[in-house]
C-alpha positions as CSV (number, residue, x, y, z in Angstrom):
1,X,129.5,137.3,163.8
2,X,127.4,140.1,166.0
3,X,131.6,141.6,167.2
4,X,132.5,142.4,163.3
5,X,129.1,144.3,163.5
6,X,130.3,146.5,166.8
7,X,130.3,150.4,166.4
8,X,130.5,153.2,168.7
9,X,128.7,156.4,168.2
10,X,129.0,159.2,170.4
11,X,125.7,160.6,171.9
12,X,125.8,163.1,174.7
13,X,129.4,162.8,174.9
14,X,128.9,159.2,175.8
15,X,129.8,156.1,174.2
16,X,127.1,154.0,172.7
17,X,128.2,150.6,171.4
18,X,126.2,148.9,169.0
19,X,125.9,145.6,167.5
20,X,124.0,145.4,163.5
21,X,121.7,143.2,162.5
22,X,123.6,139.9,161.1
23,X,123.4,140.6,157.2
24,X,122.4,144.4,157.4
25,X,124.9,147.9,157.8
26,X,122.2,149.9,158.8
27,X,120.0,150.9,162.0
28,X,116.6,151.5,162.7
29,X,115.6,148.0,160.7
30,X,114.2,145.6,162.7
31,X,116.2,141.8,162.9
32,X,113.9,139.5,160.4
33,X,113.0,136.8,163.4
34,X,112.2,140.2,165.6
35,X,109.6,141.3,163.1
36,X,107.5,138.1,163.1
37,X,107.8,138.4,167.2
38,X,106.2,142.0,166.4
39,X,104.1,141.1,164.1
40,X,102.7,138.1,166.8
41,X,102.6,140.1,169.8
42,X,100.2,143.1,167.8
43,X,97.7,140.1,166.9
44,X,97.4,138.9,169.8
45,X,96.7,142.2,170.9
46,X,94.3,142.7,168.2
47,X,92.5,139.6,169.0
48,X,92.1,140.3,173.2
49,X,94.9,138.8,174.3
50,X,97.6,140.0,177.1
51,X,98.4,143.8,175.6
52,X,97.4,147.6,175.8
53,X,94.3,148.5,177.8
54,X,94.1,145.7,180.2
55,X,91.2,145.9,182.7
56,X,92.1,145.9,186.2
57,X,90.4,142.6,186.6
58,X,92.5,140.4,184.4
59,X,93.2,137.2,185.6
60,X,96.9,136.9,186.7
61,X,97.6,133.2,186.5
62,X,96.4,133.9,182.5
63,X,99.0,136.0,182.2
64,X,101.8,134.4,184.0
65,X,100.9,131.4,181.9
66,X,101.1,133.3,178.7
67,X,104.7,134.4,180.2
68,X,108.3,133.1,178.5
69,X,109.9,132.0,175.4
70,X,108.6,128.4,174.2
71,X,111.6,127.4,172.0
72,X,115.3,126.9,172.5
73,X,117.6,125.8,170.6
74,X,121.2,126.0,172.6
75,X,123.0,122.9,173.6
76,X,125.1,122.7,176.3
77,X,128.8,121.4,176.3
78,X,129.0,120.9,179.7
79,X,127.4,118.7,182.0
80,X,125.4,121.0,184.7
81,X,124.5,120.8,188.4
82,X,121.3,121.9,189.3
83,X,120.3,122.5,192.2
84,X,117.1,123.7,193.8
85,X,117.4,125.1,197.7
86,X,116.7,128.4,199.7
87,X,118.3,131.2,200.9
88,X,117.1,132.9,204.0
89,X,113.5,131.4,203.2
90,X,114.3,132.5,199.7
91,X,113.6,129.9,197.2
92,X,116.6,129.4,194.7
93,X,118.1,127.6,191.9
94,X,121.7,126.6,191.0
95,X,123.6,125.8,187.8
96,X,127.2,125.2,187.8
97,X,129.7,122.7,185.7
98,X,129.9,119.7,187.6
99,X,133.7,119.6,187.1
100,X,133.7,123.3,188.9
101,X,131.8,122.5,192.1
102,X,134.4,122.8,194.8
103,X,135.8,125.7,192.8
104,X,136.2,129.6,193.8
105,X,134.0,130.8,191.1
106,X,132.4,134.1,190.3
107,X,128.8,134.4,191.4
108,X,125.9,135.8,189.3
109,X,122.4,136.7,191.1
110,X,119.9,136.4,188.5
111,X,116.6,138.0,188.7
112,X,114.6,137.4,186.4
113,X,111.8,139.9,184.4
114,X,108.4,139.8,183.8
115,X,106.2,143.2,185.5
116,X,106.8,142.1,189.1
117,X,104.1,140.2,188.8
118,X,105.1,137.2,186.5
119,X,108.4,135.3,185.4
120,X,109.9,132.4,187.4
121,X,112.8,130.2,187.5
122,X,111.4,128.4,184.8
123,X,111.5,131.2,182.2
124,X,115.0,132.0,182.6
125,X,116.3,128.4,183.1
126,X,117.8,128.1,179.4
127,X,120.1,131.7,179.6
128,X,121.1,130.4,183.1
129,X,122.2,127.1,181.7
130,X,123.5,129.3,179.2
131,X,125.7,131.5,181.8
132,X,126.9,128.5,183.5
133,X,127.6,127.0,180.6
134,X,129.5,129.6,179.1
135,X,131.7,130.7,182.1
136,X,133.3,128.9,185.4
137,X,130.7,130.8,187.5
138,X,128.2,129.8,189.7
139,X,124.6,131.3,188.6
140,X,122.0,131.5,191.7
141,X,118.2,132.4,190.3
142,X,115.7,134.1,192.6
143,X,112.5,132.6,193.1
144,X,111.0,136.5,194.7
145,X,107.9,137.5,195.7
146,X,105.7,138.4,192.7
147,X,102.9,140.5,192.7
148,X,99.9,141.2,193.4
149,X,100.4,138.7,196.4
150,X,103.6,140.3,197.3
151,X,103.8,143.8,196.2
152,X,106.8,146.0,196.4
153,X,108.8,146.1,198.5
154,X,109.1,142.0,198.9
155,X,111.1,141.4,195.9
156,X,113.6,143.7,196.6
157,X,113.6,142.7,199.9
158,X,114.0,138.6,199.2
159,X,116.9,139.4,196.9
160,X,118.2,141.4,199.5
161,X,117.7,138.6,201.6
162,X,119.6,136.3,199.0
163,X,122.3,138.5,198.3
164,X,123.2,138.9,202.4
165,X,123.5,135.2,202.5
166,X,125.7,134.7,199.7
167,X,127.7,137.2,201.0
168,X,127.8,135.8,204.9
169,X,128.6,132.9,203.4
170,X,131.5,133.0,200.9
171,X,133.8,130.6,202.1
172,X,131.0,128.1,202.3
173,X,129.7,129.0,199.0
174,X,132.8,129.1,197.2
175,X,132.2,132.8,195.8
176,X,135.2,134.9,194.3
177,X,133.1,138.0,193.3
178,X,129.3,138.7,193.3
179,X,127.3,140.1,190.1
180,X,123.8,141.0,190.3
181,X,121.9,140.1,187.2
182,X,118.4,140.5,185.3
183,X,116.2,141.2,182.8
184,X,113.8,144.2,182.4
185,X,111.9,144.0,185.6
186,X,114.9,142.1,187.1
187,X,116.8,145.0,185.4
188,X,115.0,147.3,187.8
189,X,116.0,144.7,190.6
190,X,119.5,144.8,189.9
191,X,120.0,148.4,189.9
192,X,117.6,148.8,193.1
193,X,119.2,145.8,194.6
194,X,122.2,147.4,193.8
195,X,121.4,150.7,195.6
196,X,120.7,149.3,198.3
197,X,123.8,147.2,198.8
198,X,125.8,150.3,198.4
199,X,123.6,152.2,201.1
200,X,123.8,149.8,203.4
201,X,127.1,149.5,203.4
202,X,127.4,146.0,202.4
203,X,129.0,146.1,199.4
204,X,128.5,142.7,198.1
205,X,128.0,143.7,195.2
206,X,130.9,143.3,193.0
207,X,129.3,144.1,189.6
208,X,126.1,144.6,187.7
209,X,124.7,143.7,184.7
210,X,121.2,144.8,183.7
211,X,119.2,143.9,179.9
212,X,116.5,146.6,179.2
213,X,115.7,147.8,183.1
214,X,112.9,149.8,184.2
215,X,114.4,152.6,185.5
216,X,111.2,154.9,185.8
217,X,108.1,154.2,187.0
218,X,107.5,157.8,188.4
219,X,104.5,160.7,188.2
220,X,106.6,163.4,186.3
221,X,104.4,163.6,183.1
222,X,107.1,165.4,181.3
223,X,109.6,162.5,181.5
224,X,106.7,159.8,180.8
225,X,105.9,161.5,177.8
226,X,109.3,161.4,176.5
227,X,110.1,157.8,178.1
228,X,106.4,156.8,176.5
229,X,106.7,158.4,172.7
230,X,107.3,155.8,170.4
231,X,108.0,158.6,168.3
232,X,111.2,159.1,170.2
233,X,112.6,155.8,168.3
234,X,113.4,155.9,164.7
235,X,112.2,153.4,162.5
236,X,113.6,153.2,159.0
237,X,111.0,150.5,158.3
238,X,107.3,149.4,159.8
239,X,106.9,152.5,161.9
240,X,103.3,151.7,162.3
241,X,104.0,148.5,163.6
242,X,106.7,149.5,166.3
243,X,104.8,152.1,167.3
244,X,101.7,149.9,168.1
245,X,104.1,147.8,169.9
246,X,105.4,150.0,172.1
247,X,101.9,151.3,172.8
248,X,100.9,148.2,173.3
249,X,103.5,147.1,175.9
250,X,103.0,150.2,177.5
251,X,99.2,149.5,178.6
252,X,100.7,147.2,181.4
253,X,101.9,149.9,183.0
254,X,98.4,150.4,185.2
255,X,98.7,146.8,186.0
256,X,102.2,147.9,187.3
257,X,100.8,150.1,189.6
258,X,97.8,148.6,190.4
259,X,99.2,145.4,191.5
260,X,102.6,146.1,192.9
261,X,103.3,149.7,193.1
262,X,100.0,150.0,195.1
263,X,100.4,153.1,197.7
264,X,104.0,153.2,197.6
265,X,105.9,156.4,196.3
266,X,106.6,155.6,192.8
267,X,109.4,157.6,192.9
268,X,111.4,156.7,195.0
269,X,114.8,155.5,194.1
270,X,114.3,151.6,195.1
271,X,111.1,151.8,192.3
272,X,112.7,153.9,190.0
273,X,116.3,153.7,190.4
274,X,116.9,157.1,187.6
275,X,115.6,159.0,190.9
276,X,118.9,158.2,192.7
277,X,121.3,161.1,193.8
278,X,124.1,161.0,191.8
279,X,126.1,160.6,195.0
280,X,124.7,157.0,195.4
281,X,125.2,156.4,191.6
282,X,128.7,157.4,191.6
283,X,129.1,154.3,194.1
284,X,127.2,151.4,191.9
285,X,129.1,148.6,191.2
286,X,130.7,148.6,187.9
287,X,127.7,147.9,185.2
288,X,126.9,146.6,182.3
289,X,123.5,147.6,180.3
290,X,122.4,146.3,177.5
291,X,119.3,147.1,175.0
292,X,117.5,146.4,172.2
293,X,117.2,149.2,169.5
294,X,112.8,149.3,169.7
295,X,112.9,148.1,173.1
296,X,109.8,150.2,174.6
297,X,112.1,150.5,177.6
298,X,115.3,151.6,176.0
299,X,114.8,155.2,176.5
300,X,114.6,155.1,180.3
301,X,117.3,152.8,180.2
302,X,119.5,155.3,178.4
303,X,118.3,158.4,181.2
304,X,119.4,156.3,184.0
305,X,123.1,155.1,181.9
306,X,123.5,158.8,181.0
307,X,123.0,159.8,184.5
308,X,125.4,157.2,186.1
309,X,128.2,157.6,183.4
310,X,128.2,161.8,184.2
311,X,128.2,160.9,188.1
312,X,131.0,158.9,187.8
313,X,129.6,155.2,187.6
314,X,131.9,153.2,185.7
315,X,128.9,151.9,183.5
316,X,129.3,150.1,179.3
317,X,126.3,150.9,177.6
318,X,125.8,148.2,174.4
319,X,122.5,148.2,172.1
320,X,121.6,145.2,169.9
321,X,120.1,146.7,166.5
322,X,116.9,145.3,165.6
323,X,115.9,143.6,168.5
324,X,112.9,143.7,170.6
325,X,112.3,143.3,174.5
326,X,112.9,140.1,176.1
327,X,115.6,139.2,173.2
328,X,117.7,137.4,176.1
329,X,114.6,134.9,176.3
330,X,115.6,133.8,172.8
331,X,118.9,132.0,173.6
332,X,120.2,129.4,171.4
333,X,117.4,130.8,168.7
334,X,118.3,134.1,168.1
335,X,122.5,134.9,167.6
336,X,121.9,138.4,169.7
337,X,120.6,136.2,172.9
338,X,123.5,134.1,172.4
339,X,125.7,137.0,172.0
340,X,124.4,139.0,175.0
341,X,124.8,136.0,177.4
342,X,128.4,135.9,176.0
343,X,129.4,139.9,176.9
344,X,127.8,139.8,180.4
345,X,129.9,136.2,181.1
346,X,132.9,138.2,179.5
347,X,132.3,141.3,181.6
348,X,131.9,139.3,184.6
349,X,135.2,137.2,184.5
350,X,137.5,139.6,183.0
């Protein structure tokens, strides 16, 4: 349904692909199911839940517990091995079609989202079941470090961790190509994790696919203000609404630095990956980015695409109308999840 609904526009002299909303020829109208996820998210807001302006003393467990999608409708049609084991002292999890065990397959590194300091394997175990269910590929979650307990750099360092056994180990493994994968801060890991790979010299990295990355978490006040402004995204419908949600989403970000930033240099490339030389960029791993049309993040996300695309990264850029962040959560409930989990398998095996 969501391919009859692709356009391109041209923006910056780069192409933007995007997918309507089922039922609807228009942007900047928010998916119906999206709008009751809005509408949620601002009253629980309203009523002192998880939201803008959260102390520094909030408890995190209350949070992390508050974390993922609840629901999910999405059946499998193939029977799955899971498997849960580590990497380098790097807890993991693994989900392949048992009929594809001893195969050569392509291997996707999923890091999941959540602030750095939430998410698990658990809240991305249906779109990896998706993935694996989709494709003949081998999905590998990441069990990382989460803040505060482990502030940056340890994530990035336990995927890198991950990622340098996979790729010491290919025979053994039975890995055709490596993709890094994840979702908003897992996003962020994939490109950082990405960046790294290529500076290193590595190179395991075969390809990347990113949903709605933090790509800045930097000081320049000139480029939060523009990467902040819910103004920046146009609504057509409920501005007041998607504006208080963007606001609203954006109060996490003292948390962010509070609790895994800490006193590292927030600008660095391996925090916010936009800062990378174009030099470095140029050498990514060919990339897939996706994003939701009111996704608070969605403007950094298209700074860091536009950068790579003019530095030579061969990089797709496709937005899903309508949606919210975390829409990847929603698999085998909303058509766009589905959808999305079907262009990165697609990407990935072509």
């Amino acid at each position: 349904m969501l391919n009859n609904l692709m356009k391109k526009v041209n923006v910056k002299n780069t192409d933007y692909q995007m997918k309507l909303v089922p039922g609807l020829s228009d942007e900047g109208l928010l998916d119906p199911e999206a709008k009751k996820e809005l509408e949620d998210s601002i009253q629980q807001t309203d009523t002192g839940d998880f939201g803008s302006e959260v102390s520094d003393d909030v408890n995190v467990e209350d949070i992390r517990a508050s974390m993922g999608w609840k629901k999910a409708n999405h059946q499998n049609q193939n029977v799955l091995k899971i498997e849960n084991t580590e990497f380098n002292n790097v807890k993991v999890r693994t989900y392949v079609q048992e009929k594809l065990i001893d195969t050569e397959l392509p291997v996707i590194l999923f890091i999941h989202g959540v602030g750095f300091f939430g998410g698990s394997l658990d809240n991305v175990e249906f779109p990896c079941r998706t993935l694996a269910d989709l494709g003949q590929v081998r999905v590998i979650s990441i069990d990382y470090g989460l803040a505060p307990e482990n502030p940056y750099p340890q994530d990035l360092i336990d995927c890198y961790q991950v990622l340098n056994y996979i790729g010491q180990h290919k025979e053994q493994l039975h890995v055709e190509s490596i993709t890094a994968m994840g979702d908003s801060a897992g996003g962020n890991l994939t490109y950082t994790l990405s960046l790294l790979d290529r500076q290193l010299g590595t190179n395991y990295v075969d390809k990347a696919v990113s949903l709605y990355p933090v790509t800045y978490q930097g000081n320049n006040q000139k480029l939060r203000g523009i990467f902040d402004d819910p103004t920046q995204i146009i609504a057509k419908e409920n501005p007041t609404e998607i504006k208080t949600y963007i606001n609203n989403f954006n109060g996490s970000n003292g948390l962010i630095s509070n609790w895994y930033i800490k006193d590292s240099n927030s600008d660095s490339m391996y925090i916010s990956p936009l800062n990378a030389p174009e030099e470095l960029l140029k050498k990514l791993p060919k990339t897939l980015f996706m994003v939701g049309e009111f996704d608070p993040l969605r403007l950094q996300g298209e700074a860091f695409y536009n950068k790579a695309k003019l530095a030579g990264c061969d990089i797709t850029y496709l937005r899903y109308n309508g949606m919210i962040h975390a829409f990847m959560d929603k698999v085998g409930d909303f058509p766009q999840a589905d959808d999305a989990l079907k262009e990165a398998i697609n990407f990935i095996c072509e």
